[in-house]
N, C-alpha and C positions, 0 to 999 in steps of 0.2 A: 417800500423798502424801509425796514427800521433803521434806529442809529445805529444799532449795533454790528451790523451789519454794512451802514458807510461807513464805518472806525475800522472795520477788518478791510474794508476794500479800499479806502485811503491809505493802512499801514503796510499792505502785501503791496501795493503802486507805487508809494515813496519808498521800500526794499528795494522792489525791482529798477526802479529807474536810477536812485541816489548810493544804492549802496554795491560794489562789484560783489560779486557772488557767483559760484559757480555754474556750469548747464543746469547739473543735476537742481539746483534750488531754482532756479529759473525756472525749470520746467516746473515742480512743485509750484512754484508762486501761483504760475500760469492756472494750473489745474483748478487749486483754490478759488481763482478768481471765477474762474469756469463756471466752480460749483455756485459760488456765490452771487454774481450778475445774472439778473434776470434775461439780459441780455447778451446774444452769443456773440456778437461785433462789439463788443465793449473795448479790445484791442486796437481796435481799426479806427476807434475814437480819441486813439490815445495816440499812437505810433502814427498815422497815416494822414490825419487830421490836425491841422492848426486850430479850429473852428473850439477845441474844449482846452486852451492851453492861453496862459496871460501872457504878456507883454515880457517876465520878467522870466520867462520859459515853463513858470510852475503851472500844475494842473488845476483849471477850472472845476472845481469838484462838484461846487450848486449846478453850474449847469451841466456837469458828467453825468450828475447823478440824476437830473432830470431827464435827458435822454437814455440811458438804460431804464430808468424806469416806466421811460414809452413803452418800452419792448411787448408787453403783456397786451397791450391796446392795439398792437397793429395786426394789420392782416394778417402775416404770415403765420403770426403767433397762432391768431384764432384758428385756422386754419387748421392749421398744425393739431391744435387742440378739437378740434371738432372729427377728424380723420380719429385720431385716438379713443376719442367718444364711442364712434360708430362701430369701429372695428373690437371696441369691448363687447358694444351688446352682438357684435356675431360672436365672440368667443364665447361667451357666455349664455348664448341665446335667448337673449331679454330682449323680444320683440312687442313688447307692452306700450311702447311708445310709437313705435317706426317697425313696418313693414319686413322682413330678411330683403326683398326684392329692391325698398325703397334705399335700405342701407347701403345696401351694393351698387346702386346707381348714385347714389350721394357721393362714397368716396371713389367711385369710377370719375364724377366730376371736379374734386378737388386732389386729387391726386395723378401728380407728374410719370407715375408708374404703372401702368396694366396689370404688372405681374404681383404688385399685392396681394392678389389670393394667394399665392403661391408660398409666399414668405408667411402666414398664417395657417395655409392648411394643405400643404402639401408637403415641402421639402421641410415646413415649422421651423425655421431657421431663427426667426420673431421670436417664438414662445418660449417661455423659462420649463425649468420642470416641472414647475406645479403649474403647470396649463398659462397661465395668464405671458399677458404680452412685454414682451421686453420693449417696452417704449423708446427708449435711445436706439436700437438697435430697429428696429422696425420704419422710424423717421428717417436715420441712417441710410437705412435701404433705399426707401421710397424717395428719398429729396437724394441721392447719392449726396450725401455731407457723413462730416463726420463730428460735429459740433452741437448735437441734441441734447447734451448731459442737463440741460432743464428741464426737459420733459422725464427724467428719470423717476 
């Protein structure tokens, strides 16, 4: 994560927390941060958690920003990303590397959902217009969350 991007996530944090403001900008704040943290519990480190907060109630930001910055390293991430991999090369059918049979058994493994196929090549609910996969919407599906805007 660059700096300039901890100065926007420091300055949309101290809004939200220091300054009153309306839902409508709260939500806004929110969304921003959304975009911005590589991390989709970045909230839950902040509001839920003592563990990234000082003595003096202000936000630990070296160590906030160390953990959001795990997010890419962990499992779920990879995971997540490796499902998205797979399910390109069936859209697309770039079977150069991996098998159609082995893909399908790959994300039949890592994926909490059966009906996968179905959100790709059935009812297409996944897919944008021009063919390719709606990545938030597909993770969505598949994890039922609704918190995938990094995979975007």
């Amino acid at each position: 994560m660059n700096d300039d991007t901890k100065q926007k996530i420091t300055l949309l944090l101290e809004e939200l927390i220091n300054t009153p403001c309306s839902e409508s900008r709260q939500v806004a704040i929110k969304r921003e941060l959304d975009k911005l943290s590589p991390d989709p519990f970045w909230s839950d480190y902040i509001f839920w958690s003592d563990e990234y907060v000082n003595e003096d109630l202000s936000i630990n930001y070296e160590k906030f920003f160390d953990k959001i910055s795990e997010y890419p390293n962990s499992h779920e991430y990879k995971t997540k990303s490796r499902i998205l991999e797979l399910a390109q090369k069936l859209v697309i059918r770039d079977f150069s590397d991996i098998s159609e049979v082995d893909i399908v058994n790959e994300i039949n493994e890592l994926s909490p959902d059966i009906s996968w196929t179905n959100y790709l090549f059935v009812d297409k609910t996944c897919l944008k217009n021009d063919g390719s996969i709606d990545k938030e919407a597909f993770l969505n599906k598949i994890f039922k969350e609704s918190w995938n805007e990094n995979f975007r």
